[in-house]
C-alpha positions in Angstrom: -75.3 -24.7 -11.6 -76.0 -21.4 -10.0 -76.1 -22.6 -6.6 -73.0 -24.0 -7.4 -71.2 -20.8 -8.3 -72.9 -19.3 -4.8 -71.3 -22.1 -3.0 -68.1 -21.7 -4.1 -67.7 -18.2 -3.7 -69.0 -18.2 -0.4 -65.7 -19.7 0.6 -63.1 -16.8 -0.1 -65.4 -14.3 0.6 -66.3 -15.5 4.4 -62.4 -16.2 4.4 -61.7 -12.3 3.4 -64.2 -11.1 5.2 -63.2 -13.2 8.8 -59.2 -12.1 7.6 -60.1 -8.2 7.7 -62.2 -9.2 10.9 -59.7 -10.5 12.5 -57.2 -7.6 11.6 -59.6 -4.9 12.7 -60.3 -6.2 15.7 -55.8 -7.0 15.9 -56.2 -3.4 15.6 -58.5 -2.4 17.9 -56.3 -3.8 20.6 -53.5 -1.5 19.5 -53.7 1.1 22.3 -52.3 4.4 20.8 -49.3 6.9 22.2 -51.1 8.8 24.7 -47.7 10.6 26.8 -50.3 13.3 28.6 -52.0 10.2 30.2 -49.4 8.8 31.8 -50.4 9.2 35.3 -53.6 7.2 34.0 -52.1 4.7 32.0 -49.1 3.9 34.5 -49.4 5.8 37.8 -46.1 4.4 39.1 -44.0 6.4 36.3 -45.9 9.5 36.3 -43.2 11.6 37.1 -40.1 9.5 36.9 -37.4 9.5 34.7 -36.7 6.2 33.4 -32.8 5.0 33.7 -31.5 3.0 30.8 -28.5 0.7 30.5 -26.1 0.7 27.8 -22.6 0.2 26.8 -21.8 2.5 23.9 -19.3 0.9 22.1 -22.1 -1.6 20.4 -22.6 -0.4 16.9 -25.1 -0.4 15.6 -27.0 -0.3 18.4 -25.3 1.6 21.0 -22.7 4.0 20.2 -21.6 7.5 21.2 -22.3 9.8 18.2 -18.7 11.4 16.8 -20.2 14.7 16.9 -21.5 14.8 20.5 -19.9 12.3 22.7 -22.6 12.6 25.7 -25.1 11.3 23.3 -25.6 7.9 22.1 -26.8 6.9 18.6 -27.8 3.3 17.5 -31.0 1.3 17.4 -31.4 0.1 20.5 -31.2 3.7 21.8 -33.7 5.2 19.4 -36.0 2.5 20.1 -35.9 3.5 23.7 -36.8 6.9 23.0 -39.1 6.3 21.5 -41.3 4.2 23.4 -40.6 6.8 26.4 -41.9 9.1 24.5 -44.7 7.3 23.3 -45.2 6.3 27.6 -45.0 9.6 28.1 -41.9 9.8 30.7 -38.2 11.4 30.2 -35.7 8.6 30.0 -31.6 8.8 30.8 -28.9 6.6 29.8 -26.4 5.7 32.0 -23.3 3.9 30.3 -21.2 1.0 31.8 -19.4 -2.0 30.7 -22.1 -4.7 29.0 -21.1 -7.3 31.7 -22.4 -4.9 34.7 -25.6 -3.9 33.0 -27.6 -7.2 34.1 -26.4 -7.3 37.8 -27.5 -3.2 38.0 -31.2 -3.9 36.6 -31.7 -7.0 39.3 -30.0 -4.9 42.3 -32.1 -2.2 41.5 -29.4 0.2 40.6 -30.6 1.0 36.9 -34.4 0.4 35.6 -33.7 -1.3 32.4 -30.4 -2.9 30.5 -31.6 -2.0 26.9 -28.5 -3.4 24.6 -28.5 -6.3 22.6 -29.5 -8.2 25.6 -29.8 -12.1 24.2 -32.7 -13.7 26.4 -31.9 -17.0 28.3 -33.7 -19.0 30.8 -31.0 -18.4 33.3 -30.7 -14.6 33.1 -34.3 -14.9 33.9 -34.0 -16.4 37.0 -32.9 -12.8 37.8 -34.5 -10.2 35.4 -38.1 -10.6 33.6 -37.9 -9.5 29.5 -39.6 -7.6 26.9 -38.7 -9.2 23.8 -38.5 -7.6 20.7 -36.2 -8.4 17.9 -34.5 -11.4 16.3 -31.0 -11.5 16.1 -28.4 -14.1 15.2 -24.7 -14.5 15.7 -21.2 -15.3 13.5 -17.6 -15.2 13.6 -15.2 -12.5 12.9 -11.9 -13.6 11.1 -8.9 -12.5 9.8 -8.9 -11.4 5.9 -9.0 -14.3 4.0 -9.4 -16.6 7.1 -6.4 -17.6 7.3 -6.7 -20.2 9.9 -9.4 -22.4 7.4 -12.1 -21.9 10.6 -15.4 -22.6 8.8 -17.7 -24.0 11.5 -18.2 -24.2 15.5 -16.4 -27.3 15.4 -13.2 -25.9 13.5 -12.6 -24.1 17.3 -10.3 -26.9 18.6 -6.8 -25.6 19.4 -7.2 -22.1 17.8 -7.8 -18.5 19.9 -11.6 -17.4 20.8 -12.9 -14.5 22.3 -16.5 -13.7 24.0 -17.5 -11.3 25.7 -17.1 -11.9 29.7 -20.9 -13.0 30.9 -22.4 -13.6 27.5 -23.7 -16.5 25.7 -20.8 -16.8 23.3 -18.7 -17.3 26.1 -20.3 -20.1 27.8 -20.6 -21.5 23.9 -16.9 -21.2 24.2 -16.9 -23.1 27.3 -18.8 -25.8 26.2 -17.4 -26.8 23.1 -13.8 -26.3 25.2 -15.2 -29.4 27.0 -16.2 -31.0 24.1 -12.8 -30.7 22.2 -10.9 -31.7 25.3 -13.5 -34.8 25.8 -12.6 -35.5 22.1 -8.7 -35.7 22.3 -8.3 -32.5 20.4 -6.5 -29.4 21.3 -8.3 -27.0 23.5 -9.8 -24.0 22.9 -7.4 -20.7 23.8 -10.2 -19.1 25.3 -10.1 -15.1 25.9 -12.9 -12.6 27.2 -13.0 -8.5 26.3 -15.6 -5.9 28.9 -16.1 -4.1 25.7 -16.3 -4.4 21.8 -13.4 -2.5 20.9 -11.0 -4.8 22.9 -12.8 -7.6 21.1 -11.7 -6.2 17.8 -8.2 -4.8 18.7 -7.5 -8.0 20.3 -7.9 -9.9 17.0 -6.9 -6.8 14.7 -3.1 -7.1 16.5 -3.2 -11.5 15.9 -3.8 -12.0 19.6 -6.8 -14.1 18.7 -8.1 -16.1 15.8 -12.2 -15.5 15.8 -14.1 -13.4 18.1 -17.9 -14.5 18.6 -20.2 -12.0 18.2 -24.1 -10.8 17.2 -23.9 -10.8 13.6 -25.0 -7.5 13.3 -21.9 -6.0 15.2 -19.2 -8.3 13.5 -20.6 -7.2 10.5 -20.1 -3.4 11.3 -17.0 -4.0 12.7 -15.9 -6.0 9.5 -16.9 -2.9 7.2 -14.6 -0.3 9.0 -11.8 -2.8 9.4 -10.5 -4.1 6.1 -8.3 -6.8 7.8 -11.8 -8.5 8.9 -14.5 -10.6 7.9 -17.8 -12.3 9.0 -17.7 -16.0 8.7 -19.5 -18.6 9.1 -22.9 -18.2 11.5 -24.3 -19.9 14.2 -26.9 -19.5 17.1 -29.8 -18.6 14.4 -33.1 -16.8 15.7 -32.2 -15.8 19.1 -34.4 -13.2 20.6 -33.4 -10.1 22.2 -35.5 -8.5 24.9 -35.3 -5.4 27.5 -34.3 -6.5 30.7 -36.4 -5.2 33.4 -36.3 -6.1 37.2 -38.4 -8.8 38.4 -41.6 -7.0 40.0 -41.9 -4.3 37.9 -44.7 -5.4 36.0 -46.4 -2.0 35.3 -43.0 -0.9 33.5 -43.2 -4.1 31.9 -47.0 -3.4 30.5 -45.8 0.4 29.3 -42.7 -1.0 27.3 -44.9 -4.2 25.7 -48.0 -1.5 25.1 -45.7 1.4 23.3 -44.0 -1.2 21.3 -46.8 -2.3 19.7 -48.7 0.9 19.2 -44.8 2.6 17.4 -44.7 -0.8 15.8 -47.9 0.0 13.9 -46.7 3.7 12.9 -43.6 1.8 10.8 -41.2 4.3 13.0 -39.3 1.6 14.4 -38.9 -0.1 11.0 -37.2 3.1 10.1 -35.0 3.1 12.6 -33.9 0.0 11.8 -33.3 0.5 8.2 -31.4 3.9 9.2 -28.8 1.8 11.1 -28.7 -1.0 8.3 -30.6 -3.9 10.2 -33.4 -5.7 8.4 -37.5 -4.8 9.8 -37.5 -8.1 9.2 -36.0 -9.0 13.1 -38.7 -6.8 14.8 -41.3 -9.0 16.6 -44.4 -7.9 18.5 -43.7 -7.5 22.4 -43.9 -10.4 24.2 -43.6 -10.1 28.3 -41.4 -13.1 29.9 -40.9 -13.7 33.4 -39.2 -17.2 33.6 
């Protein structure tokens, strides 16, 4: 009977002990912010300042702050700063329309497009990723929805916008085909450079639905009262950094500071700040293809 009772605690307690094991040594990996080692850690930055890609008008995570236009506010730009800061090197935003960011990272032109940048397998035939988050998308409708558009397939013969170059607008594309293949009315297909000529467009009736992240459709419905999110689509999508192919050492320095700021619970806080659930954040993962 007594061996028993050895027996069958043996179980849960080699299972706890291998668990905090297992996490100790998870956090023994964790190298720590060490900015003053920087021309150790990452000889090819010491020195540099680090030019990131945004668009600004992406709330919540890019956006011009009301009180100083020069600066940008939103998640995406504090979690940039912060793993700088945790690399150890100065970083500078340069601000252009979303659809140019890519095609400046691969020509070499910026260092990194940091903005809600959905990862595909075709964008990385020209740009390798950090990932970082989860993120999913919906549709932005007129009050009430006026139009009955309740799902992807409701988009036969009613007015869409994308934005030009993203995935909603190849969706778009695609399920154009599909309509048209179908016998059904096509898809009145539109695409905006920025966000606020996403939501103006639709705001004055010259569209129906405008695809977006559902993060920004629904801080876009909250300040617009003739909006709302509906229905959602393209669930768990992750969103990465986009670096240039080659620069693997930047790559290493982003992946490593995420994971040691990760740990502190400072990005978690920065999340909540701009009302996006800690939930979304995912340990780095570097991919190339």
């Amino acid at each position: 009977m007594m061996m028993q009772a050895r027996t069958w605690l043996t179980g849960p307690i080699c299972g706890v002990l291998l668990l905090c094991s297992a996490a100790a040594a998870r956090a023994a990996d964790v190298k720590p912010c060490e900015p003053d080692k920087v021309a150790m850690r990452y000889p090819s930055l010491a020195g540099k300042t680090i030019v990131v890609g945004q668009d600004g008008v992406s709330l919540p995570y890019s956006f011009h702050d009301p009180e100083n236009p020069d600066h940008l506010l939103g998640a995406d730009a504090d979690y940039a700063r912060a793993v700088f800061a945790c690399i150890g090197v100065p970083v500078a935003f340069q601000v252009g329309a979303w659809s140019g960011l890519l095609p400046a990272v691969a020509a070499g032109r910026i260092d990194l497009m940091w903005d809600d940048l959905y990862y595909t397998a075709e964008r990385a035939k020209t740009i390798d990723y950090v990932l970082y988050s989860l993120a999913s998308d919906s549709a932005v409708l007129h009050k009430g929805n006026p139009k009955n558009i309740k799902s992807l397939a409701d988009l036969c013969g009613v007015r869409a916008v994308a934005g030009l170059g993203t995935v909603e607008a190849l969706l778009l594309s695609s399920l154009n085909q599909k309509c048209t293949d179908d016998g059904k009315p096509a898809i009145d297909i539109n695409t905006y450079q920025d966000r606020p000529s996403a939501w103006q467009m639709i705001e004055t009736n010259r569209a129906d639905v405008v695809l977006s992240s559902s993060a920004m459709g629904a801080a876009a419905a909250a300040e617009r009262p003739n909006l709302e999110t509906g229905f959602g689509f393209l669930p768990d999508i992750k969103v990465g950094v986009g670096v240039a192919k080659g620069r693997t050492e930047l790559q290493q320095a982003i992946a490593d500071a995420m994971t040691a700021i990760l740990a502190t619970g400072e990005i978690a806080k920065i999340y909540t700040s701009y009302k996006l659930d800690p939930k979304l954040l995912l340990p780095p993962e570097i991919l190339t293809k």
